[in-house]
C-alpha positions in Angstrom: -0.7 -8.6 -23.9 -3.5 -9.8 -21.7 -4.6 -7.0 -19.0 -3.0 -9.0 -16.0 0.8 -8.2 -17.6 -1.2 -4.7 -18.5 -1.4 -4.5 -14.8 1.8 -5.6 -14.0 3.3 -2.8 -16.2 1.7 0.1 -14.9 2.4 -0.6 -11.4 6.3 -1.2 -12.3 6.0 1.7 -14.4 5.0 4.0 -11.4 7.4 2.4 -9.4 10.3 3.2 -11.9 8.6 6.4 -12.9 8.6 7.6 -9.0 12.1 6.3 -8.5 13.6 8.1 -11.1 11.6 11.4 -10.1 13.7 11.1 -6.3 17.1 10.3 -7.7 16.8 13.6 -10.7 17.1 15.9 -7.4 19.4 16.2 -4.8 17.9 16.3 -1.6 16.0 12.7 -3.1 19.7 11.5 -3.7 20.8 12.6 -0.2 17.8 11.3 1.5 18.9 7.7 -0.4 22.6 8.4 0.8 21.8 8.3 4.1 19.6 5.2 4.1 21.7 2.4 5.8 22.8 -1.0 4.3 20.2 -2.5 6.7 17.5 -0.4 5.2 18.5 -0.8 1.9 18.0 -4.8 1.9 14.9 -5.1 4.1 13.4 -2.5 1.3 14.9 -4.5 -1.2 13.3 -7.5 0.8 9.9 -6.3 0.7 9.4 -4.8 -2.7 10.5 -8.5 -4.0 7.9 -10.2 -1.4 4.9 -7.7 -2.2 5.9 -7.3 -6.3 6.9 -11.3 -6.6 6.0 -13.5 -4.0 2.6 -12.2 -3.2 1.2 -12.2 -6.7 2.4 -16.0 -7.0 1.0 -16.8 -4.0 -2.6 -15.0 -4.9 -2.2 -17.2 -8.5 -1.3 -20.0 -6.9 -2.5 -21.4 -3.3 -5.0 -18.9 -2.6 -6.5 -19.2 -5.7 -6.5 -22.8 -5.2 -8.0 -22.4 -2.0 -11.2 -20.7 -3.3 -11.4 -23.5 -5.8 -11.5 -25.8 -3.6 -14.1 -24.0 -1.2 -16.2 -22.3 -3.9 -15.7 -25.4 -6.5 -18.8 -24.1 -8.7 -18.7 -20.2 -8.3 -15.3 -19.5 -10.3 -16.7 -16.5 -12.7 -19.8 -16.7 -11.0 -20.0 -13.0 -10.7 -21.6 -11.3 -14.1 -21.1 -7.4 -13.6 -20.0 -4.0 -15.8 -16.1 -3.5 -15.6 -17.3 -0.1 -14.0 -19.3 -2.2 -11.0 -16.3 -3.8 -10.8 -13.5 -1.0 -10.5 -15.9 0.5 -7.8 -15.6 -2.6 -5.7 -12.5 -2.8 -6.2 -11.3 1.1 -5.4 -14.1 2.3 -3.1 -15.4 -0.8 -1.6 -12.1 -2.7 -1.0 -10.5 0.4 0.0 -13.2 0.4 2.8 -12.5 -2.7 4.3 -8.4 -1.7 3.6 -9.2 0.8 6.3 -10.8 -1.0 9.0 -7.8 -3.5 8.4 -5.1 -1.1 9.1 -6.7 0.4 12.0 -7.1 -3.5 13.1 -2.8 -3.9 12.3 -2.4 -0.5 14.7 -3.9 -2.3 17.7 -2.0 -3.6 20.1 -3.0 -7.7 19.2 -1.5 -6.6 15.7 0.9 -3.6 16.1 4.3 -5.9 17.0 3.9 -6.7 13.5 3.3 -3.7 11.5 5.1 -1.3 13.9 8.2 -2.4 11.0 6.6 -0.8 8.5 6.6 2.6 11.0 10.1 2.3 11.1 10.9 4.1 8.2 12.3 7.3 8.6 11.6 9.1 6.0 9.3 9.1 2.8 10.3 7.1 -0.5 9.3 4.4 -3.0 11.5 2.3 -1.9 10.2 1.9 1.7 6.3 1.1 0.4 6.6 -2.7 1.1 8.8 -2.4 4.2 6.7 -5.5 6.2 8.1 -8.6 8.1 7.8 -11.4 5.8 4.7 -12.4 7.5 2.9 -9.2 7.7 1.0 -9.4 3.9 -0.9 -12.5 5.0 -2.4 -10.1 7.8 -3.1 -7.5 4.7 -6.6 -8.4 3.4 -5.2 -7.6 -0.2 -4.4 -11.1 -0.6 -7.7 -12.7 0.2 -10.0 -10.1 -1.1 -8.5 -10.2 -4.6 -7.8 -13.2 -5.3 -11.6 -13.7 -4.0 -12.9 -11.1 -6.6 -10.4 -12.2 -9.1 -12.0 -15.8 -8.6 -15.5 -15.0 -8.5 -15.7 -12.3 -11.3 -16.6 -13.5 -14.9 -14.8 -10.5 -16.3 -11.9 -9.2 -13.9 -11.1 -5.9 -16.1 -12.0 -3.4 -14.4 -11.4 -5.0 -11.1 -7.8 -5.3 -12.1 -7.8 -1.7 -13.0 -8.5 -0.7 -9.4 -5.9 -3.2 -8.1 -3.2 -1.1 -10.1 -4.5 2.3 -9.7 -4.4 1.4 -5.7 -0.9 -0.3 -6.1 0.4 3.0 -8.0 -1.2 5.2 -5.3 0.4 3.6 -2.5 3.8 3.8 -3.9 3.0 7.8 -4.8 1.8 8.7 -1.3 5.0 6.8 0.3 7.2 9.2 -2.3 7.7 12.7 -2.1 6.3 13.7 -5.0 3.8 16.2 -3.4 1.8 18.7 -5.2 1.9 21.8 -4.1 -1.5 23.4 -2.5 -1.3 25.9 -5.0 -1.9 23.7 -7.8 -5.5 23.5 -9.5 -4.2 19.3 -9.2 -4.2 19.5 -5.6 -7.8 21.6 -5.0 -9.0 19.0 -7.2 -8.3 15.8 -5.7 -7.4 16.8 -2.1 -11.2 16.2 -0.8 -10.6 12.8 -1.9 -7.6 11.3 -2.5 -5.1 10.1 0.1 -2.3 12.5 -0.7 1.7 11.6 0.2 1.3 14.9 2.7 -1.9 13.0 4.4 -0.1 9.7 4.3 3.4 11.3 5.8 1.3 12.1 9.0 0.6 8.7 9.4 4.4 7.5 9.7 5.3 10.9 11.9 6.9 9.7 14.9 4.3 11.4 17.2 1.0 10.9 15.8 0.8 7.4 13.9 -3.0 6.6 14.7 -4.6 8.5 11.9 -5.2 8.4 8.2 -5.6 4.7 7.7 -7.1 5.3 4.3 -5.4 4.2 1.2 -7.4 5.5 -1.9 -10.2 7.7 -0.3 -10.3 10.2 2.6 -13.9 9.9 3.3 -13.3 6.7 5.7 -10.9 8.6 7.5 -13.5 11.7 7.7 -16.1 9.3 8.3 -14.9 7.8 11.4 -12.6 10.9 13.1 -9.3 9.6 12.2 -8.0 12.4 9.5 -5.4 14.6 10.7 -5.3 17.5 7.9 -2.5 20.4 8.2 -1.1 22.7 5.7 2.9 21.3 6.9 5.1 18.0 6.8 5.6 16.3 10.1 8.8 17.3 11.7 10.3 13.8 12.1 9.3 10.2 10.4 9.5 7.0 11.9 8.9 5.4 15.0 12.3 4.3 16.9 12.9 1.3 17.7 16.0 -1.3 18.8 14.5 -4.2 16.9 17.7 -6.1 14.8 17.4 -6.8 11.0 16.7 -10.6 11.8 13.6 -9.3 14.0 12.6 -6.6 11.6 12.1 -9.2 8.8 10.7 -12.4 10.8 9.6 -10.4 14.2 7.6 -11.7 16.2 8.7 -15.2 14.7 12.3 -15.1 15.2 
């Protein structure tokens, strides 16, 4: 198995692995009960675009693209698989930040506001995007860049799935209680599904951009920290499914 299937396999595992977790209780099962039809296919919709589409596209055209602009730098790039994870976790994750905060503008925000208009926290709504909205993420350019350039794209790889298996954990439920020696060790740093829940609440949406790392957040006076869950998720809206998928295209 080469360590792109590797990757592949841990991030479906963590999807599968976080899915099963919310259907073994009941209020998971509930909170899936309640999801409507509509919800349930533009999900459905967007896991396929982001777990399918998007890595064809990155091994495809995009990677194509690079060739064609960088024809004599393909595995250029000669560092450790540790240099490498860093870009790809801390460094990336960086420039993730100032990208979200660009998608919560209001140039950008008619786009990503879909992904706001989940109403409450699971897997399943991780990818929830208009069809056009991962060309805007700079996931798709970045690593396929690094993925291009690198001579050995291990450990970059490795931060790619550790990131994708993150951001389908801190759209989950699956919280850890602040009680736990787990949660005094990684809160300082880690983006935690509490953190990220205060980003979708329906009254205070412009904070905690970060994916991986809090510091960004810290850095630049966009962390909201509390001890409790938001009271309400979402953002309403009367957008249709047609304009939820293609908006502002349709």
């Amino acid at each position: 198995m080469d360590i792109q299937n590797l990757i592949q396999l841990i991030v479906f595992g963590a999807f599968i692995s976080l899915f099963c977790w919310t259907i073994s209780n009941q209020f998971g099962r509930n909170q899936l009960q309640i999801k409507s039809r509509e919800d349930w296919l533009i999900d459905t919709l967007g896991l396929t675009i982001q777990g399918i589409l998007i890595p064809f596209l990155q091994a495809t055209l995009v990677y194509g693209f690079y060739h064609y602009l960088l024809p004599n730098q393909q595995g250029y790039l000669k560092v450790s698989p540790i240099l490498s994870f860093l870009i790809s976790f801390v460094l990336v994750d960086y420039l993730y930040y100032w990208n979200h905060r660009l998608l919560h503008t209001n140039f950008l925000w008619q786009v990503h506001q879909v992904h706001h208009t989940v109403t409450q926290m699971d897997v399943l709504g991780t990818s929830r995007n208009t069809i056009w909205t991962s060309l805007l993420i700079i996931y798709l350019w970045i690593h396929t860049l690094f993925l291009y350039l690198l001579a050995d794209p291990t450990g970059y790889l490795l931060g790619v799935s550790l990131t994708s298996a993150l951001d389908l954990w801190r759209h989950s439920r699956l919280m850890i209680s602040a009680n736990h020696w787990l949660y005094k060790f990684i809160s300082p740093w880690l983006i935690l599904p509490q953190d990220h829940a205060w980003h979708h609440c329906s009254e205070n949406y412009h904070c905690n951009y970060g994916a991986n790392l809090k510091i960004w957040d810290k850095l630049h006076h966009t962390y909201h920290q509390s001890n409790t869950l938001p009271s309400a998720i979402g953002i309403p809206t009367s957008l249709t499914f047609t304009q939820k998928f293609l908006f502002p295209f349709s």
